[in-house]
ROKOLVEX-940019 format. One line per 10 residues: number of its first residue (from 0); their letters; for each residue x, y, z of C-alpha. Coordinates in pm, 1 decimal, decimal comma. Last residue first. Example, Ala and Ser with C-alpha at 12.3 -4.5 7.8 and 13.67 -1.06 7.14 Angstrom:
# residues 2
1) sa) 1367,0 -106,0 714,0 | 1230,0 -450,0 780,0 .
//
This chain:
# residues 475
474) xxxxxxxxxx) -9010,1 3794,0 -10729,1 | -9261,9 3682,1 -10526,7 | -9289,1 3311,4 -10654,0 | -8968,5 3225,0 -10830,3 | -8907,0 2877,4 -10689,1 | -9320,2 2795,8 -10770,6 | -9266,0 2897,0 -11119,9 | -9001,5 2693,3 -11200,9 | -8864,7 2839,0 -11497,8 | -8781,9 2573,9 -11806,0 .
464) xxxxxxxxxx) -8506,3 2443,9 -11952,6 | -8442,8 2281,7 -12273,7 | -8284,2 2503,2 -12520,5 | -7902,4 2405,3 -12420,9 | -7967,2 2541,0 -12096,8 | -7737,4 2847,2 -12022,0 | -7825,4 2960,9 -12392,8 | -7577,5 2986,7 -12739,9 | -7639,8 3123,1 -13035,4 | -7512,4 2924,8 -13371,1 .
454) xxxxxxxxxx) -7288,6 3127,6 -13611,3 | -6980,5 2947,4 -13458,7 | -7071,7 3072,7 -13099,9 | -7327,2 3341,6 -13041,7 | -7362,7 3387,5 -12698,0 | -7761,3 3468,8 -12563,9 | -7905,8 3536,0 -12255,4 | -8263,5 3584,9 -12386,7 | -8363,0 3219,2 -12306,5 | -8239,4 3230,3 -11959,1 .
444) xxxxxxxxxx) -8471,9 3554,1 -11906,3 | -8257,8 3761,0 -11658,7 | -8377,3 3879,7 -11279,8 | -8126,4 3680,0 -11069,7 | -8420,7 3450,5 -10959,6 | -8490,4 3415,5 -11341,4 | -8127,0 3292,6 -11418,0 | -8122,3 3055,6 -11055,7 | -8479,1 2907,1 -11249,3 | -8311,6 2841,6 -11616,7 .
434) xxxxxxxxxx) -8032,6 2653,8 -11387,2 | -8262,7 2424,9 -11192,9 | -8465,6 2413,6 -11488,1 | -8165,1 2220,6 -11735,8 | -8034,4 2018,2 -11406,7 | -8385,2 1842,0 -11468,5 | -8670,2 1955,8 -11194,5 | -8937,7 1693,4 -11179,0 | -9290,5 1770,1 -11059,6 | -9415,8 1457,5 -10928,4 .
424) xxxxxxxxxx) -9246,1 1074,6 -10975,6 | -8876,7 1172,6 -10966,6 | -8716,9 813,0 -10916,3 | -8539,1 608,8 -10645,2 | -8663,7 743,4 -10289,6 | -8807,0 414,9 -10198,1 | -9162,3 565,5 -10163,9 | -9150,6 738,5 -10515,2 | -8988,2 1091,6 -10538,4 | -9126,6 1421,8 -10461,4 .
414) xxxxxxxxxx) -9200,9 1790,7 -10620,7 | -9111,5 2079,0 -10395,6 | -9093,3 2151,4 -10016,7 | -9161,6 2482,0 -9861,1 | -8983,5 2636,8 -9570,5 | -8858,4 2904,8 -9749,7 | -9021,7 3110,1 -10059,3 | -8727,3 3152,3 -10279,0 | -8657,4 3557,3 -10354,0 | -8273,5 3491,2 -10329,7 .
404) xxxxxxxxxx) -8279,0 3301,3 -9986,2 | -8287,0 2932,7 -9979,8 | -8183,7 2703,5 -10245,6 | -8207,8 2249,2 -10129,6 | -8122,7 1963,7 -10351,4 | -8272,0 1642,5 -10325,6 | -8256,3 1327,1 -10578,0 | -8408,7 1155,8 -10868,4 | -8322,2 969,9 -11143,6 | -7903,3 1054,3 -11108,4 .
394) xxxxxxxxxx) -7849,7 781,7 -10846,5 | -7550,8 704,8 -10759,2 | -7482,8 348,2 -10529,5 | -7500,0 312,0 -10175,5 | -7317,1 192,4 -9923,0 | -7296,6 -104,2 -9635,1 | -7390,1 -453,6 -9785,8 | -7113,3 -396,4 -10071,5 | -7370,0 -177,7 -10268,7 | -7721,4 -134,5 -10112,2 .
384) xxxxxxxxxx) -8065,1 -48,1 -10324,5 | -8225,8 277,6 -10176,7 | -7996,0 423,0 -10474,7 | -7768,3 740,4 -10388,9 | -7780,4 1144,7 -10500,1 | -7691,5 1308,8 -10792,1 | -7432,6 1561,1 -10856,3 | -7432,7 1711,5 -10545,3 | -7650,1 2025,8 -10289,1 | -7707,7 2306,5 -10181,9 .
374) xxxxxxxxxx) -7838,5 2672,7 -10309,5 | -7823,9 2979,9 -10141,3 | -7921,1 3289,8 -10352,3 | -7814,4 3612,3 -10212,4 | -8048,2 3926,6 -10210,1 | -8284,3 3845,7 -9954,1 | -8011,7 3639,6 -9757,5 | -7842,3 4015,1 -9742,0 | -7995,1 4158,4 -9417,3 | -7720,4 4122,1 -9172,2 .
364) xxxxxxxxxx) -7938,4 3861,6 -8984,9 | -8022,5 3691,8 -9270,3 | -7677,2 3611,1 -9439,6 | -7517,8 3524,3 -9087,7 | -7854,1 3272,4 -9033,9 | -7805,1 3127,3 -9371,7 | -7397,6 3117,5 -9340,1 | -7424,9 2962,6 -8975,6 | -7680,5 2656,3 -9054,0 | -7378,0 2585,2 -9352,3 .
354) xxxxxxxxxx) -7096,0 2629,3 -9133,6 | -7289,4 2375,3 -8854,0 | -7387,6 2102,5 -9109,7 | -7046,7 2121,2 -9291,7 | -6761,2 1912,9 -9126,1 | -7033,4 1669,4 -8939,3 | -7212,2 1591,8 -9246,0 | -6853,2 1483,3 -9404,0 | -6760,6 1248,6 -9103,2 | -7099,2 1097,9 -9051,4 .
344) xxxxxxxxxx) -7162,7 1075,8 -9432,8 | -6826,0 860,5 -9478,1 | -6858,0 630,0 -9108,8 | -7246,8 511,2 -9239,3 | -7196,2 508,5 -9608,4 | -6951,4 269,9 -9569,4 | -6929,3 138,3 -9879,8 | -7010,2 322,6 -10238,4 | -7035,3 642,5 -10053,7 | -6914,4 916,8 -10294,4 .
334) xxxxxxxxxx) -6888,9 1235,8 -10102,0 | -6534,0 1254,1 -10115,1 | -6595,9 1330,3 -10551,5 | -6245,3 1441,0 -10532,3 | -6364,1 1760,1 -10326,4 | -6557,3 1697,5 -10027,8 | -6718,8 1990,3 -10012,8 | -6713,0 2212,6 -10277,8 | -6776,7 2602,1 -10227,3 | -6934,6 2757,7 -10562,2 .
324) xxxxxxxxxx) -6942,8 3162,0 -10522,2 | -7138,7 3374,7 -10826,9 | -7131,0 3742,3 -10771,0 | -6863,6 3905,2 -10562,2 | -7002,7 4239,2 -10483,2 | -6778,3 4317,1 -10112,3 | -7068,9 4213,7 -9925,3 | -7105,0 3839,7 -10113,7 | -6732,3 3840,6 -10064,2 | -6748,5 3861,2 -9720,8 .
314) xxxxxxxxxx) -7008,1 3588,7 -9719,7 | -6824,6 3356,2 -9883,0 | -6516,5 3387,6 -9652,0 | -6724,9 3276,8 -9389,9 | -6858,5 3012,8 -9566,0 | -6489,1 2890,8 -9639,5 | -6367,6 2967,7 -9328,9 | -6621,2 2717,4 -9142,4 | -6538,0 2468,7 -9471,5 | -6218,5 2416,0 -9343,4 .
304) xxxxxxxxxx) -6286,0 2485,5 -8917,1 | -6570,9 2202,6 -8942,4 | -6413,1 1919,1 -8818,5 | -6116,6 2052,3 -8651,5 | -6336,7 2309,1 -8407,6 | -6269,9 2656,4 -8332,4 | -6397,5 2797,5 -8736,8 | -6737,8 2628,0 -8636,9 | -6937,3 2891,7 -8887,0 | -7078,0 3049,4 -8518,3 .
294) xxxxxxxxxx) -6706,9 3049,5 -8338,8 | -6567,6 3275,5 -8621,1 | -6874,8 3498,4 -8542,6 | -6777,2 3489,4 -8159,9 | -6480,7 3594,0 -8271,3 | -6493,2 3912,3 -8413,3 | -6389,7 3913,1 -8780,0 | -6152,0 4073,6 -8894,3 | -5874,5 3791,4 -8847,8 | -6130,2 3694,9 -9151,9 .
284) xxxxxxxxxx) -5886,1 3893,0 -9413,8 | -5991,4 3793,8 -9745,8 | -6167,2 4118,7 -9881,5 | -5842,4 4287,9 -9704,8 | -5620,5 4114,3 -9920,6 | -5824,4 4115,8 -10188,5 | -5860,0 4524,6 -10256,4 | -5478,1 4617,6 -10310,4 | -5344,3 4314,1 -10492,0 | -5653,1 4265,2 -10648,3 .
274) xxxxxxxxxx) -5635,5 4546,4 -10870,9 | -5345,9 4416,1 -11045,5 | -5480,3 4072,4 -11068,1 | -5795,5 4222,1 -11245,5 | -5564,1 4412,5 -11512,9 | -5417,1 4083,0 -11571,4 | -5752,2 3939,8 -11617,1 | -5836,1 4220,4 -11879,8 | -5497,7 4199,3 -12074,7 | -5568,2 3834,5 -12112,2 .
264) xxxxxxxxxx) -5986,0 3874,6 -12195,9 | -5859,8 4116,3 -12463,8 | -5623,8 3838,8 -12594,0 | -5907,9 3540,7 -12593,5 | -6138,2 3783,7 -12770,2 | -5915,2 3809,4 -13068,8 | -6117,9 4015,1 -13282,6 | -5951,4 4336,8 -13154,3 | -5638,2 4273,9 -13286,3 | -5538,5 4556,9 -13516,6 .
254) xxxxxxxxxx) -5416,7 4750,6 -13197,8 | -5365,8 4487,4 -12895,3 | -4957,4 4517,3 -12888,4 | -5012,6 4850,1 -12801,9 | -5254,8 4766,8 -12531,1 | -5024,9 4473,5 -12379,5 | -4690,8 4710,1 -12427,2 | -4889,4 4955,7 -12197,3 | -5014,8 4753,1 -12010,8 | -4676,5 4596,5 -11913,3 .
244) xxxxxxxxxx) -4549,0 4955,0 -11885,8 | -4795,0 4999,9 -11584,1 | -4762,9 4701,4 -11407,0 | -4409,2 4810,0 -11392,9 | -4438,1 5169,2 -11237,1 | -4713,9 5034,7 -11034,3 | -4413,5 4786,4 -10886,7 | -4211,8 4976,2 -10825,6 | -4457,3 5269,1 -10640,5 | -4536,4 4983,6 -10423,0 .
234) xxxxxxxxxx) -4211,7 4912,9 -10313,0 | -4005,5 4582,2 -10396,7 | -3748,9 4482,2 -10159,0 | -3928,4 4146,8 -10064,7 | -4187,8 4081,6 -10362,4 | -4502,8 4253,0 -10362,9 | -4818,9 4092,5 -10173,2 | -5075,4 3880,2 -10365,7 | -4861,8 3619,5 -10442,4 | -5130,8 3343,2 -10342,5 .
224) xxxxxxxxxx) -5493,6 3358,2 -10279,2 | -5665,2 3131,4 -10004,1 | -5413,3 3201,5 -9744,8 | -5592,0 3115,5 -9476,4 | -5615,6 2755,5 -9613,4 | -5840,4 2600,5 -9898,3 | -5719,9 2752,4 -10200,5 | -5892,0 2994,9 -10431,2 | -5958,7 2935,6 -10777,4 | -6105,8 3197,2 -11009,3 .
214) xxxxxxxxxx) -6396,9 3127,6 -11256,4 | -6404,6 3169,0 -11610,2 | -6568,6 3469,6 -11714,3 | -6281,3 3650,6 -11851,1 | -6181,0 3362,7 -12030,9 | -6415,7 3471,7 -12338,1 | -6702,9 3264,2 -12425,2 | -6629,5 2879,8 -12579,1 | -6590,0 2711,0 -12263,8 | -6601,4 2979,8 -11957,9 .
204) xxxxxxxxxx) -6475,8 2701,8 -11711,4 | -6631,0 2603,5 -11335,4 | -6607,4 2259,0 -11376,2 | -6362,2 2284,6 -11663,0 | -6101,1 2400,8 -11378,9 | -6048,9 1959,8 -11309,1 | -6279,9 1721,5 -11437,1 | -6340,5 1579,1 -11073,9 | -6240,9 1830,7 -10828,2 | -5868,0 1866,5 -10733,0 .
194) xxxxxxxxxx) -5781,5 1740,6 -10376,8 | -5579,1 2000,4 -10168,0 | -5870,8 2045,8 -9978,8 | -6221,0 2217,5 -9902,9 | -6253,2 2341,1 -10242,5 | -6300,2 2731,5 -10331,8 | -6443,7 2907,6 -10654,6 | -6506,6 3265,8 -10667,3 | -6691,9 3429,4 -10978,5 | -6693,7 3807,2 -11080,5 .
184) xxxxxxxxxx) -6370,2 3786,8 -10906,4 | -6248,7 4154,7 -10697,0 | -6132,5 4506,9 -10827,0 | -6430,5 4604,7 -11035,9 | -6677,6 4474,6 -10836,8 | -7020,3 4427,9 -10992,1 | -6917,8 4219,1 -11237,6 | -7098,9 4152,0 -11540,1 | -7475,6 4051,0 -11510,5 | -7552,4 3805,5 -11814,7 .
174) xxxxxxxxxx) -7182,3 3685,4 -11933,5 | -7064,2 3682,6 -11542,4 | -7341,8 3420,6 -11472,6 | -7315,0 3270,3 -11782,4 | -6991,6 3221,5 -11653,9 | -7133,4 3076,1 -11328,8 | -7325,3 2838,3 -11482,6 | -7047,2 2692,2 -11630,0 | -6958,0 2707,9 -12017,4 | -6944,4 2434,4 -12253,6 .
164) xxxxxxxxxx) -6653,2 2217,2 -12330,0 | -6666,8 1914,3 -12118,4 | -6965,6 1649,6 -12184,1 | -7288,6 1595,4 -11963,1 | -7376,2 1867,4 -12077,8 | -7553,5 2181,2 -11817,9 | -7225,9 2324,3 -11755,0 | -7166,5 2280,9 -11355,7 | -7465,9 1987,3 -11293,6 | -7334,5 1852,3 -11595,2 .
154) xxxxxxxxxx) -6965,5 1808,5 -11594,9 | -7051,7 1709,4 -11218,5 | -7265,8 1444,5 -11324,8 | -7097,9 1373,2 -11644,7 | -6759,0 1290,0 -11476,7 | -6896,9 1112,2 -11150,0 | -7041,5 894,6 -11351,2 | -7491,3 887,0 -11426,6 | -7472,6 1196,0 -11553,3 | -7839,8 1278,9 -11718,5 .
144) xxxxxxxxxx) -7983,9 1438,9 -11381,5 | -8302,8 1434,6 -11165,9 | -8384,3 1641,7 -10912,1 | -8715,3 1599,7 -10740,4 | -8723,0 1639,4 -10374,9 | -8658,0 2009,1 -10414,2 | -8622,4 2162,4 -10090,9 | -8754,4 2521,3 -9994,5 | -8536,2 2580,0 -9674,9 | -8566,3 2892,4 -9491,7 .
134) xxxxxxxxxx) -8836,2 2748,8 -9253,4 | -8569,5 2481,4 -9182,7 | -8278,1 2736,6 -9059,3 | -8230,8 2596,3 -8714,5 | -8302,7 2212,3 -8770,2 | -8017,8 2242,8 -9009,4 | -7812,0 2249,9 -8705,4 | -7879,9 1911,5 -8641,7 | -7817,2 1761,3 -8984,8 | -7701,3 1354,5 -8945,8 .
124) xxxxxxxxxx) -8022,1 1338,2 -8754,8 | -8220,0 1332,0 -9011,7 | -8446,6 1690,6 -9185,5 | -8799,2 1636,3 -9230,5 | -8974,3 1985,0 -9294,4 | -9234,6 2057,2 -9055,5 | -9312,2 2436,7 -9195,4 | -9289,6 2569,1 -8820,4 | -8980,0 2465,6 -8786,5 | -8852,3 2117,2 -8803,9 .
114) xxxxxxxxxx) -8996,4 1681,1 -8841,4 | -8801,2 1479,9 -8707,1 | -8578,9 1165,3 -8830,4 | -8325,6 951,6 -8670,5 | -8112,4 811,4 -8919,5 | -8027,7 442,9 -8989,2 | -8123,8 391,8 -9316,2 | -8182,8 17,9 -9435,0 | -8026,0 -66,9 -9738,3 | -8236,0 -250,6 -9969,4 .
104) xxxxxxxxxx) -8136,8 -606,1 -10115,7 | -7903,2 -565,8 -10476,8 | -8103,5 -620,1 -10802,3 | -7940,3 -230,1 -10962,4 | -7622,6 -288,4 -10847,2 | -7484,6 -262,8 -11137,6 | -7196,2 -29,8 -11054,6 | -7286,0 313,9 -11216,4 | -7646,1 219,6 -11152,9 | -7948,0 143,1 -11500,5 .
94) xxxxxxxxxx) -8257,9 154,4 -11298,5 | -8467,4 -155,1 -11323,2 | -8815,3 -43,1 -11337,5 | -9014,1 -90,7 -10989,7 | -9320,7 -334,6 -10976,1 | -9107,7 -581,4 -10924,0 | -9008,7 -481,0 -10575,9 | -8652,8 -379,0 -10530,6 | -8475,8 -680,9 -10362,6 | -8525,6 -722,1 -10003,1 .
84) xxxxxxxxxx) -8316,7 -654,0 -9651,6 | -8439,5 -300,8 -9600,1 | -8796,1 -328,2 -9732,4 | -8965,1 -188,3 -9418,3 | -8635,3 18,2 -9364,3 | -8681,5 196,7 -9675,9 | -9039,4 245,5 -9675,4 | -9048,0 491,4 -9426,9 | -8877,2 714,7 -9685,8 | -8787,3 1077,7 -9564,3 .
74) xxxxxxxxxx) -8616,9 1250,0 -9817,9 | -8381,0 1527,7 -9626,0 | -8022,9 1327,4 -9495,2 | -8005,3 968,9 -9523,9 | -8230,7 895,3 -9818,3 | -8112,0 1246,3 -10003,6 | -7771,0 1061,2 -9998,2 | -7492,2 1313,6 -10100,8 | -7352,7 1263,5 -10432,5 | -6925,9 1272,9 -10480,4 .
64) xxxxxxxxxx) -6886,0 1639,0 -10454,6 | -7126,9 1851,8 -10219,3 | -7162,0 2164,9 -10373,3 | -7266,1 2426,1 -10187,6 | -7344,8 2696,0 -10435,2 | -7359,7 3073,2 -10326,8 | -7572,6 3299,7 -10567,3 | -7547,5 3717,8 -10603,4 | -7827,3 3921,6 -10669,7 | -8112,7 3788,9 -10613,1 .
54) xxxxxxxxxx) -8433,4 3927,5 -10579,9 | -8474,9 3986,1 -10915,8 | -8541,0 4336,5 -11112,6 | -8625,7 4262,4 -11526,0 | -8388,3 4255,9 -11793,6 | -8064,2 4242,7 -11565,1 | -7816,1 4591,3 -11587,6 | -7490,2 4485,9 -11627,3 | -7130,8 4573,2 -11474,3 | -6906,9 4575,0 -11741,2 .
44) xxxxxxxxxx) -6764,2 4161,7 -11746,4 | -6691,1 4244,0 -12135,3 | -6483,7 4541,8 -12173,9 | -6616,0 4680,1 -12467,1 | -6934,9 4564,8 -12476,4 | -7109,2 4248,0 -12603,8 | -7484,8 4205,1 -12610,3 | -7622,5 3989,1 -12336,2 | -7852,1 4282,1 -12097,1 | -7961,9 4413,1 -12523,2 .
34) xxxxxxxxxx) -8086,2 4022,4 -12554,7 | -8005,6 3902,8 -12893,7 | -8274,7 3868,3 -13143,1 | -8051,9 3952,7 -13415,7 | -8204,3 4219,3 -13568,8 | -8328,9 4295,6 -13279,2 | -8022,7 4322,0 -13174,1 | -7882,2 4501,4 -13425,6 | -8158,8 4775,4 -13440,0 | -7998,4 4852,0 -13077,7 .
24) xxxxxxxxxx) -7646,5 4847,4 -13196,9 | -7748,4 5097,5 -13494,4 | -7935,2 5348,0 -13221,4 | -7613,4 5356,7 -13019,5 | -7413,3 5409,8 -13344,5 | -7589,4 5738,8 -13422,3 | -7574,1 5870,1 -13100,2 | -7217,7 6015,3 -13119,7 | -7227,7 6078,8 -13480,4 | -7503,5 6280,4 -13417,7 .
14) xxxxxxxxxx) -7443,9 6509,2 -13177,4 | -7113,6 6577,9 -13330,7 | -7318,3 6682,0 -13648,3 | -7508,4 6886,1 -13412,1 | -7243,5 7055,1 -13235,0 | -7018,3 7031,2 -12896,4 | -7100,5 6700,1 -12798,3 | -6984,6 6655,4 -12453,9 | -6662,8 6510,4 -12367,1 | -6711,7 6360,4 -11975,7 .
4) xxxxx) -6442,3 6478,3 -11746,4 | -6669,4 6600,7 -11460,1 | -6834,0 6798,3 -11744,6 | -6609,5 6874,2 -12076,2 | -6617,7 7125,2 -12374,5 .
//
């Protein structure tokens, strides 16, 4: 017999046979050791059920491609500009710089700095409307990174290696939580221009999991997904008609091929497009938006109307149950200030500052910045040491990144840098913990989320990551 289309079990050897194989997958993984939240299922971006209740449920990245400075923008160094002019002092170790610039004079910075909100962060001048959402900031002063290219840092800050191949952070995203939507992304990615990010769709690749958790591109523009609407002449009932012999000749042509995980994940992301074709177009609408909201992310002004929409159109998805969202700014490593630091950051802080400032307060004021993990920031940052008299060089030894939101304590700062702003000195974060710590926020146990690839399992941060505990406080 049947409930609400469910088959029941109609005797006690049914009864059986049923449960039987639900109590042999759960002596499999422990068995195994793999996490029950991990542990494949049949269609594998199912919606998920995390280990242990987080505070987050969804993350937006701002990733600022190229390396912002932290000396310009939130890591206040009086020192600088005493030294500006001078070689590093001796007592410094040489750092080893992408250009060798390692015994070049000091760069003075030129900001204006105060201190914000009622937590006094220092944020420059080249962030006004950061000033706004300070006492939702906990910034990490501390970063530090292996990638000292443009390549590995990205490659790194994305996958965890500094070498392509391995999944993002927002497929292990997708791997540990699933999707909550079933008719939109599991995992947006957009880019500010026509430029493609530095190692191309690997940035935010699956690797060696299935393609299914791969993220999806959109493009900058108001139309940020293409072919969405049916052909001219084509009705709706048409093209249903066709979708569905297609999947039908997919699924057929599936039978005695179930091991290929590459195939399911095919048939599954065509499925997705389907669906998308009636949900997305409205999810991407923002002529549905009022417009003094528009106004708020900057969407009336040149310089910030591209990543305006973009922020906007984050947090649209964030409602609809889109859960990982990267927005690059900058894209082609733009942020890269190896001369003319002073006319590059002025331009790029300018196109963001206000969008960003807009997407916290938006988030909070509609009640979701509890649930949605905000993080900013690059690859690496830049050297106190000049390059070309007027720029700076990367600088993966330590550097600032910013989360807000997500069960982070705001208004906080975390771990610092020496007095030139060059390396970690207290309570370094490597990428490795910055990643292990978004997994706890999102309530799984980075060392439980398990792939196995090639007989060997698999984590998020290649077994050397560790929770922050002072990110995670309260959650």
């Amino acid at each position: 017999m049947s409930c609400n289309n469910i088959e029941l079990s109609t005797s006690r050897r049914d009864f059986l046979c049923n449960t039987g194989g639900g109590f042999g997958a759960l002596a499999f993984a422990a068995l195994s050791g793999q996490s029950l939240m991990a542990a494949g299922t049949e269609n594998p971006v199912a919606d998920k059920i995390p280990e242990r209740i987080g505070k987050a449920k969804n993350v937006i990245w701002l990733f600022m491609e190229g390396g912002p400075s932290h000396l310009d923008l939130f890591d206040y160094k009086p020192a600088v500009n005493e030294l500006a002019g001078k070689p590093l002092p001796d007592s410094f170790p040489r750092p080893v710089t992408a250009m060798g610039e390692a015994n070049s004079p000091i760069l003075e910075c030129k900001r204006k700095w105060e201190r914000h909100g009622e937590s006094g962060l220092w944020i420059s001048d080249w962030f006004p409307h950061h000033s706004k959402i300070a006492d939702e900031l906990c910034v990490i002063h501390s970063c530090v990174s292996d990638g000292i290219n443009h390549a590995g840092g990205v490659c790194q800050m994305n996958t965890g290696a500094v070498f392509g191949g391995r999944p993002s952070l927002g497929a292990w995203v997708s791997y540990g939580l699933g999707h909550e939507s079933e008719s939109l992304p599991g995992f947006v990615v957009m880019k500010d221009s026509s430029a493609m990010v530095v190692n191309g769709a690997r940035a935010w690749g699956s690797g060696f999991m299935p393609s299914s958790h791969q993220g999806v591109l959109f493009e900058p523009g108001v139309e940020p997904l293409r072919n969405l609407n049916n052909p001219k002449n084509v009705t709706s009932t048409q093209q249903q008609g066709k979708l569905d012999f297609i999947n039908q000749l997919n699924r057929r042509h599936y039978v005695g091929r179930e091991s290929n995980t590459e195939l399911e994940a095919r048939i599954n992301s065509y499925e997705m497009a389907a669906r998308m074709q009636t949900t997305a177009p409205e999810a991407i609408d923002l002529e549905q938006e009022p417009e003094h909201i528009k106004s708020m992310y900057g969407m009336d002004q040149k310089e910030t109307e591209v990543y305006g929409r973009q922020c906007l159109l984050a947090r649209r998805l964030v409602e609809r149950g889109v859960r990982f969202i990267q927005l690059y700014s900058g894209a082609g490593s733009k942020w890269d200030s190896h001369s003319n630091i002073e006319s590059n950051h002025s331009r790029l802080c300018k196109g963001v500052d206000q969008p960003i400032a807009a997407l916290i307060a938006d988030l909070k004021q509609r009640g979701l910045l509890d649930e949605t993990l905000v993080i900013w920031g690059g690859e690496f940052g830049r050297t106190p040491m000049s390059e070309k008299g007027t720029g700076r060089d990367h600088n993966p030894t330590g550097f600032t990144m910013w989360m807000a939101g997500g069960g982070v304590k705001g208004g906080q700062t975390i771990g610092a840098t020496d007095e030139v702003g060059l390396y970690a000195v207290e309570d370094k974060l490597h990428v490795h913990d910055i990643h292990a710590t978004t997994m706890a926020l999102l309530g799984m146990d980075h060392t439980k989320v398990v792939y196995m690839h090639k007989g060997r399992p698999e984590r998020v941060d290649l077994n050397e990551g560790h929770v922050h505990s002072e990110l995670v406080t309260g959650v």
